[in-house]
C-alpha positions in Angstrom: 139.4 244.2 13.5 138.7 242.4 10.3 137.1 239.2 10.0 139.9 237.7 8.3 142.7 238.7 10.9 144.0 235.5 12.4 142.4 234.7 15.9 144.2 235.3 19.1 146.5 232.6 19.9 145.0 232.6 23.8 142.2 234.5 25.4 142.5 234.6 29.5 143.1 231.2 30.4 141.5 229.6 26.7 143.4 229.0 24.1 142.1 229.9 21.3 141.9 227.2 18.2 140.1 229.1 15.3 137.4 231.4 14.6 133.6 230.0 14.6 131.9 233.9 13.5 131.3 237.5 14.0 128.7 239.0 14.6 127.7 242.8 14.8 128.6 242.9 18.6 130.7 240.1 18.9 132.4 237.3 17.5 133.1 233.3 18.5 135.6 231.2 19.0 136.6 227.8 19.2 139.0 227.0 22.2 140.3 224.9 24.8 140.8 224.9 28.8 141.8 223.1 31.6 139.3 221.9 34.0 139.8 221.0 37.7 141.3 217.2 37.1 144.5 218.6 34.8 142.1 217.9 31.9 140.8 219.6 28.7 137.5 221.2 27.7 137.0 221.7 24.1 134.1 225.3 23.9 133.1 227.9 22.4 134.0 231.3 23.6 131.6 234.3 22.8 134.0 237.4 23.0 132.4 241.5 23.1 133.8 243.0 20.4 136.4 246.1 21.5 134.0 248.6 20.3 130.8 247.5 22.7 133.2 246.7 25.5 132.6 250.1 26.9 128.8 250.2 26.0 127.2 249.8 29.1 123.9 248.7 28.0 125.1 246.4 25.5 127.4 244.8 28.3 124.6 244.3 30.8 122.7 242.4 28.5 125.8 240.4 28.0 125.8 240.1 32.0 122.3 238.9 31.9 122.3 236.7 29.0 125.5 235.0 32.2 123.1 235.4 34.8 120.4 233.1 33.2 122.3 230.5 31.3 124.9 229.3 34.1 122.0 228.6 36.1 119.9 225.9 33.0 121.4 222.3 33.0 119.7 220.1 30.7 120.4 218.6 27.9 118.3 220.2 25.3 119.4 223.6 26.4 123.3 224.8 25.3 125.5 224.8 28.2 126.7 227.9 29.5 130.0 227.3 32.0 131.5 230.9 33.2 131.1 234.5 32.9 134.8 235.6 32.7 136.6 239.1 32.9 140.0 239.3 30.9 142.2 242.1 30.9 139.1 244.8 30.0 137.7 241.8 27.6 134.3 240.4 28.5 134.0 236.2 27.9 131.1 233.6 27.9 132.2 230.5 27.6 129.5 227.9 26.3 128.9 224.2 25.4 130.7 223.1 21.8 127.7 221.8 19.7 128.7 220.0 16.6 126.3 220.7 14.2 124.2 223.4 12.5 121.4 225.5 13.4 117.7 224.5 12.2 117.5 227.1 9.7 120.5 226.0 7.9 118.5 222.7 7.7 115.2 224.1 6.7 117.6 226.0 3.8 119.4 222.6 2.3 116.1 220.9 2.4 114.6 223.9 0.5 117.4 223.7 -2.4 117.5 220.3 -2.5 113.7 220.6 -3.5 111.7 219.0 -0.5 111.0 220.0 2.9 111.9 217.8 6.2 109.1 215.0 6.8 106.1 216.0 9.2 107.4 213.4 12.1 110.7 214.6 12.0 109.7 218.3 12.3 107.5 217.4 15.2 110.3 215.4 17.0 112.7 218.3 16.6 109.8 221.0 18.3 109.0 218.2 20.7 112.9 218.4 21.7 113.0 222.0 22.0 109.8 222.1 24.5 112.3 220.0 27.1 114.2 222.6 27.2 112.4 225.3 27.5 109.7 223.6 29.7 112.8 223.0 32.1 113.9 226.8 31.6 110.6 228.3 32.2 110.4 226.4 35.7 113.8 227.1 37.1 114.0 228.3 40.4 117.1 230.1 41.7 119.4 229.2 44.9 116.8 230.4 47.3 114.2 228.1 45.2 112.1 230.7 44.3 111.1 230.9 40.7 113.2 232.5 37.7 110.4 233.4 35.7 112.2 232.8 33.0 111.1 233.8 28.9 113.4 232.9 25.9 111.8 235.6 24.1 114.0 234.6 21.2 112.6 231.2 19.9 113.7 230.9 16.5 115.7 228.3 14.3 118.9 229.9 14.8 118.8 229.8 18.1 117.2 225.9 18.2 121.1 223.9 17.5 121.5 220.3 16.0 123.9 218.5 16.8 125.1 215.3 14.3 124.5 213.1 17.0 121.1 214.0 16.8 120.9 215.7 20.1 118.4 219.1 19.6 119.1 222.0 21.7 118.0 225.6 22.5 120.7 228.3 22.2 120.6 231.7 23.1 119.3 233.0 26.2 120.7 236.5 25.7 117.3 238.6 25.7 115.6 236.3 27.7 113.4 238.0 30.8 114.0 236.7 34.1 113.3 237.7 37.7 117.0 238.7 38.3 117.2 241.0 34.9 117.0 244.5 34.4 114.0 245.1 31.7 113.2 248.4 29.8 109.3 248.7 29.9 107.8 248.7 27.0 111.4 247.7 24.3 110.6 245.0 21.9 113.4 242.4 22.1 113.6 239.7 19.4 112.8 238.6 15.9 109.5 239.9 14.9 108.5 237.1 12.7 108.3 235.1 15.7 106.7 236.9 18.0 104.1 236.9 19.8 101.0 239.3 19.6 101.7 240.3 23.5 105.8 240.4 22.7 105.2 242.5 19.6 102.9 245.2 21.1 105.6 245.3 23.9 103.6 244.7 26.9 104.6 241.7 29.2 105.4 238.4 29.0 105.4 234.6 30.3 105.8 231.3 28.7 103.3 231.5 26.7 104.4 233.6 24.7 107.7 231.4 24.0 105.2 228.8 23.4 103.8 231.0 20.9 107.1 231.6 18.9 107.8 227.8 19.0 104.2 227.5 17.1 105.5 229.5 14.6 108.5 227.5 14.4 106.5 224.6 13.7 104.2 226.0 11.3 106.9 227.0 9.2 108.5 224.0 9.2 105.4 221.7 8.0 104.2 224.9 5.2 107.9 224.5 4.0 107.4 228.4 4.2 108.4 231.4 6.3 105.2 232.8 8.2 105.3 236.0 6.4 107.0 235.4 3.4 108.3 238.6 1.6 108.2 240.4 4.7 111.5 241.3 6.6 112.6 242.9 9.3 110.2 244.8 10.9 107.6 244.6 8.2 106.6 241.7 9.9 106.0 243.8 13.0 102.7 244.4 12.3 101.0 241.2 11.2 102.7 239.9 14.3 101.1 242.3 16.8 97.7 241.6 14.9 98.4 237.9 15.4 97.9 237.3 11.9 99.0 233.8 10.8 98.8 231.0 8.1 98.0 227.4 9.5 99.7 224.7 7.8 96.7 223.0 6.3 96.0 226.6 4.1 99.6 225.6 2.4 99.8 222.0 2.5 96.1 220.3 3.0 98.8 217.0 3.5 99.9 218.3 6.9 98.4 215.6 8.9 94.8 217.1 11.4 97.1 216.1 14.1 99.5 218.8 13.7 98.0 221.7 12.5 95.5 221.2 15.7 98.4 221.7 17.9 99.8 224.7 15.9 96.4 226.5 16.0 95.9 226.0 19.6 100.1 227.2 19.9 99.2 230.5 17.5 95.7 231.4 19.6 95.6 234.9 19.9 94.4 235.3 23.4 97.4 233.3 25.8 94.7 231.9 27.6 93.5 229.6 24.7 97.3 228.5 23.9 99.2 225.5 25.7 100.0 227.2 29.2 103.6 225.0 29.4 106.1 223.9 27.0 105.4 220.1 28.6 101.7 220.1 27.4 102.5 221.5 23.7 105.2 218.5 23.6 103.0 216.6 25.2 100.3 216.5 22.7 103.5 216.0 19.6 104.6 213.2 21.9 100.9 211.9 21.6 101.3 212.2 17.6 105.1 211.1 17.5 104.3 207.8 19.6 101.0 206.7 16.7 103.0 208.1 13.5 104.1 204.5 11.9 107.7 205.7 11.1 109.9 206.4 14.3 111.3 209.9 14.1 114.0 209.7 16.6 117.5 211.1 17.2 118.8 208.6 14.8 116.4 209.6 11.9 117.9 213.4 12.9 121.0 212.5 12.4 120.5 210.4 8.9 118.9 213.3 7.5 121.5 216.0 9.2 124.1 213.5 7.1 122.3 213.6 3.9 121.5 217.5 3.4 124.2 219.2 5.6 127.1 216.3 5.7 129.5 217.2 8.5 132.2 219.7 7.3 135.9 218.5 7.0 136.9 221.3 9.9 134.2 220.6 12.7 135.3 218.0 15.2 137.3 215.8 13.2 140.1 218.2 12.9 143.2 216.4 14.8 143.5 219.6 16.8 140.0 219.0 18.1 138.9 215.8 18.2 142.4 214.9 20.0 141.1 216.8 22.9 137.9 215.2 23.1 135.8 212.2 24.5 132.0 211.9 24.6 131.6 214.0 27.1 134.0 216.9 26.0 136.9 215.8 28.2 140.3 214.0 27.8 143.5 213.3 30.2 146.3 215.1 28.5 149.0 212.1 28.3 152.0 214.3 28.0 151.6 215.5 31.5 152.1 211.8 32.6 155.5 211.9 31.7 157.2 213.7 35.3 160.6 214.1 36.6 158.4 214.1 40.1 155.2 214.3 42.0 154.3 216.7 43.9 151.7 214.8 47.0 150.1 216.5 49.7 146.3 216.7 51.7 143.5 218.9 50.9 140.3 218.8 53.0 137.5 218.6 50.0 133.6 218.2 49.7 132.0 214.6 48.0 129.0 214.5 46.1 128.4 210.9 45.5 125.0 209.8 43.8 123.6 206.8 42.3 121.7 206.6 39.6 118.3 204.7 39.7 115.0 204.4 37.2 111.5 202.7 37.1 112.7 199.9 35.6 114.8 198.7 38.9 111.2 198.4 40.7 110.2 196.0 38.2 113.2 194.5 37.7 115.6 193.9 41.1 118.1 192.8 39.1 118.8 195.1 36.3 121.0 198.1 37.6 119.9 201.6 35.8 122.6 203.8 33.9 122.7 207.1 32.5 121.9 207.4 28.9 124.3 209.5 26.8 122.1 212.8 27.2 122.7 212.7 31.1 126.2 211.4 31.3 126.4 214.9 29.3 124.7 216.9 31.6 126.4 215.3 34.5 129.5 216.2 33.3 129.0 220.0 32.0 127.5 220.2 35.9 131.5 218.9 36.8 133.1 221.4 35.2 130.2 224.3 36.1 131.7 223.8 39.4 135.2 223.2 39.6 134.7 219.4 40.8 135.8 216.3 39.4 133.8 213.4 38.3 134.3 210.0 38.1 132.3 206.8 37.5 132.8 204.1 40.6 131.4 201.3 38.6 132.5 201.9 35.1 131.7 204.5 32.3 128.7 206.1 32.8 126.5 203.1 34.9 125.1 204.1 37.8 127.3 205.0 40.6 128.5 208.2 39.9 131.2 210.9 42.5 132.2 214.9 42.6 135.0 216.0 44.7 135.3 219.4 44.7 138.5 221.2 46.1 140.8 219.7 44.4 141.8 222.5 42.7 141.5 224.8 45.4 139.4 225.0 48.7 137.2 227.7 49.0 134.8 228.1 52.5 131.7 228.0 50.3 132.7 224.7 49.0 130.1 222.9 51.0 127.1 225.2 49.8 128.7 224.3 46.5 128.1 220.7 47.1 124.8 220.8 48.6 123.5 222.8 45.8 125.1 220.4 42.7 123.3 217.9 44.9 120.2 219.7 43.9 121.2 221.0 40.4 121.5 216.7 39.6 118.3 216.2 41.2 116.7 219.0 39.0 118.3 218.4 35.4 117.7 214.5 35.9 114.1 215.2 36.3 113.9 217.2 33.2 115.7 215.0 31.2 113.4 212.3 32.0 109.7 214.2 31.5 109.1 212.2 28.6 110.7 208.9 29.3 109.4 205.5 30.0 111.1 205.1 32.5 112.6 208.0 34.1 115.8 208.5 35.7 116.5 210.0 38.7 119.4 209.7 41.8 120.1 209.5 45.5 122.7 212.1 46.5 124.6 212.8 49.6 127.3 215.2 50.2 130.3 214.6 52.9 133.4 216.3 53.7 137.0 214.6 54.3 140.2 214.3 53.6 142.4 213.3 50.7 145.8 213.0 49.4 146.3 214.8 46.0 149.5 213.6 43.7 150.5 216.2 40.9 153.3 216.9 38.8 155.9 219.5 38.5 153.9 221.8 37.0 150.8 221.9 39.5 148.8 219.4 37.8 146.1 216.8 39.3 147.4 213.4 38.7 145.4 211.4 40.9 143.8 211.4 44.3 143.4 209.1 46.9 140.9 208.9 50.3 142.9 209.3 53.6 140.5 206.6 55.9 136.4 207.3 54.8 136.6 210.5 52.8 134.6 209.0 50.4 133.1 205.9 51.9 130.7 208.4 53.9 129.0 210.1 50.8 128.8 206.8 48.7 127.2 204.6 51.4 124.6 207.6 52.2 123.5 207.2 48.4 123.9 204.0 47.7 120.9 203.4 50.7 119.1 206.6 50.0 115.5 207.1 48.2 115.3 208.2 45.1 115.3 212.2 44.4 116.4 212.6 48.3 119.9 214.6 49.1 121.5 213.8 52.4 124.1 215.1 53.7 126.6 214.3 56.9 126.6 216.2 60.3 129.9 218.1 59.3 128.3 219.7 56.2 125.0 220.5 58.1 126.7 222.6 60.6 128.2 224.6 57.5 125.0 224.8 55.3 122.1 224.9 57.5 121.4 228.8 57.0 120.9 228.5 53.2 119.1 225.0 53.1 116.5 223.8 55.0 117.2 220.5 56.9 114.7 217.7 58.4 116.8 218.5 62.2 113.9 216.2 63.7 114.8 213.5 61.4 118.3 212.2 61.5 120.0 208.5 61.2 123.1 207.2 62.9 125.3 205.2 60.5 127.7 202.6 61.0 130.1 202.0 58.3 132.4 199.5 57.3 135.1 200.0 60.1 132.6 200.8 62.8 133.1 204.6 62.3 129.8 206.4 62.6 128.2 209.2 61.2 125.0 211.3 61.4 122.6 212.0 58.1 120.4 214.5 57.9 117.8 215.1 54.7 118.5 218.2 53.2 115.0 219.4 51.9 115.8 222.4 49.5 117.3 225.9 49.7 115.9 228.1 51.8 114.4 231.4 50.7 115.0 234.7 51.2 111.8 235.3 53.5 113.4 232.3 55.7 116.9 233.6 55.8 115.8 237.3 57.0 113.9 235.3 59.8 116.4 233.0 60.8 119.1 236.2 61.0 116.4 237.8 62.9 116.3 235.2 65.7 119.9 235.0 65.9 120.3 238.8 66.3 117.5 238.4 69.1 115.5 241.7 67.1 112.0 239.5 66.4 109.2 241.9 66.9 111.5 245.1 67.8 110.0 247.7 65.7 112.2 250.5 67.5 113.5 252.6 70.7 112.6 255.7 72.0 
């Protein structure tokens, strides 16, 4: 199909509102959904062209690339929401960035005649090492490590958004525990590779931190790495571990810098940063005595001056309509209804509230989320089907889920237990580098709730019936930070996946006199831990055989 064929009109349940690219194995659009509240989700779709829909390695890396990305929530990494399978047609549907990728920046600076300032080139590496710090130490549901490797780090895959918000794109050949690897296939962009990546042989972290020392380098020369040199011509001098420091182009480049992006290119892994946190660690030490703040504003000043904001991004009618902050909108012609539709649904609450350092200094200032994390709070929403909503006002700190209002599933409590954790986790990398870091007490409760939708199906509003919610908020409004409880109801129906303190309980009395029993949910349980516990319950522990 050509390029300039006019997009589908819908794709599955998205409708489609233009084309974003094509690619050589497939192409992107913009589109919209509904999400579980009767509300809209502007995204981008990522469709596999006809072609390679029947290539069955091309669409297991396609299934991978799904595995790994629904499972990263933070705010410097691009949001990937659902794996879907239309009609033969294979969908990944992915966080709307408006912006441009890095090396469109480096490109405008280049033909405007300068090159992006030092601090602003460390802030932007310094944001992409959240991200992938976060990536490379996610564990999965049975919290055991991913092991995960972009193996991809380059600036088209490192996004800008004109709000200033930096974030890595592209986990599509990343390695992971729970992907299928060739032994011995080279998977990325030479240029950037490291030594160990380039020769083929295995790799950890280090060698995205590696490729990210690249990335910085060339940014501060003003200069590919191997300029001249494409494709795989740069093969070679990247197995040898050749490189050009910045100081050899520009003896400007302050010591500072071209310290850290000798230690980040060091041959031998061993001698490099061993985490993304330390390498943005020691540009956070440099960012924090530069004299100039290079921030997310000074991003987005300098994103408006070389690449101004094109006329059809997010202020097109079509899109922007559909939009708030956080990518979601009520869509007011369903509130006009010849009638409602009301009845009860048994769902699962996931009530948090947010709290930071600065409340132990300060009793009487009450934390909120900062932009970044009402972001990721809400991608997390729609990730899993459940609604959110704000008990104290936009975004401050008492936050709520309610899953099942769509539709009740019997793993909706594992569901909630585990978004408890999935908060815990992505608030905690969001706040590695911040004064005062944020973080949340969670708990998760079951009850009922009266549901009021229109003629067509769709959420309107909801309502508790008695506690439904009161359990959930009281449990976090008195918990400690970090900690996920959870009521005696959802214990019973989680405790083979996640490990509970049973020693440890508390009686509650709420408002009313009803009462309830709270348990501290401690983590998921692995896969060592299940196979025991289904061994004791089969009564088989220590039964080799029978003759």
């Amino acid at each position: 199909m050509s390029s300039n064929a006019p997009p589908p009109l819908s794709l599955g349940r998205y409708r489609v509102l233009r084309r974003l690219g094509k690619g050589g194995m497939a192409e992107v659009f913009l589109a919209k959904t509904t999400g579980a509240e009767g509300i809209e989700k502007v995204l981008v779709l990522k469709r596999v062209l006809p072609q390679f829909a029947r290539n069955e390695h091309f669409l297991g890396m396609f299934v991978d690339e799904a595995k790994v990305a629904t499972r990263l929530n933070h705010p410097n990494i691009v949001q990937v929401y659902t794996f879907d399978r239309v009609e033969g047609e294979f969908l990944l549907a992915m966080e709307f960035v408006d912006g441009i990728d890095l090396g469109r920046l480096s490109s405008a600076a280049k033909r405007a005649g300068e090159r992006l300032p030092y601090g602003l080139s460390a802030y932007i590496v310094h944001e992409v090492t959240k991200g992938l710090d976060y990536a490379h130490k996610r564990r999965d549901s049975h919290g055991e490590s991913m092991e995960i490797v972009h193996r991809d780090v380059s600036p088209q895959n490192v996004l800008l958004g004109y709000d200033g918000i930096v974030k890595v794109a592209d986990f599509g050949i990343a390695k992971a525990k729970l992907v299928s690897e060739d032994d011995g296939v080279i998977k990325g962009k030479f240029s950037y590779m490291s030594p160990e990546q380039a020769k083929g042989l295995a790799v950890d972290r280090r060698s995205d931190v590696y490729s990210l020392g690249v990335l910085l380098a060339e940014l501060l020369m003003g200069r590919p790495m191997y300029p001249g040199l494409q494709g795989v011509e740069a093969l070679e001098p990247a197995r040898e571990g050749r490189v050009t420091y910045p100081q050899e182009v520009d003896p400007a480049v302050p010591d500072a810098l071209d310290r850290i992006v000798r230690r980040a290119l060091h041959p031998d892994p061993e001698q490099r940063f061993q985490t993304a946190r330390s390498f943005g660690s020691s540009l956070a030490q440099f960012l924090h005595s530069s004299s100039v703040l290079w921030d997310a504003e000074a991003l987005e000043q300098q994103l408006a001056r070389l690449v101004p904001r094109a006329h059809a991004s997010v202020e097109d009618p079509r899109i922007r309509d559909a939009m708030t902050f956080a990518g979601f909108t009520v869509n007011a012609g369903s509130l006009a209804v010849e009638r409602e539709l009301r009845e009860r649904r048994r769902v699962v609450v996931v009530a948090g509230r947010v709290r930071d350092s600065s409340a132990l200094t300060d009793p009487g200032q009450l934390p909120s989320v900062d932009h970044a994390a009402a972001r990721i709070l809400a991608d997390l929403a729609y990730k899993n089907d459940a609604v959110l909503s704000w008990e104290d006002g936009s975004e401050k700190s008492h936050f709520r889920y309610v899953i099942g209002l769509g539709r009740t599933t019997p793993q909706d409590a594992l569901r909630g237990v585990a978004l408890a954790f999935d908060v815990v986790e992505a608030l905690h990398g969001l706040s590695a580098d911040l004064f005062a870091p944020i973080t949340a007490s969670l708990a998760v409760s079951s009850g009922i709730v009266t549901t009021v939708r229109d003629g067509s199906g769709r959420l309107l509003r909801y309502a508790p019936v008695e506690s439904a919610l009161a359990v959930a908020e009281h449990l976090a409004n008195e918990g400690n930070a970090g900690s996920v409880r959870i009521t005696s109801d959802v214990y019973r129906l989680v405790r083979r996946d996640f490990r509970v303190n049973e020693a440890q309980y508390e009686d509650v009395t709420l408002e009313g006199g009803e009462r309830t029993r709270a348990y501290s949910a401690l983590g998921a349980r692995s896969r060592e831990e299940r196979a025991v516990d289904t061994r004791h319950s089969l009564g088989v522990e220590g039964l080799i055989g029978r003759v």
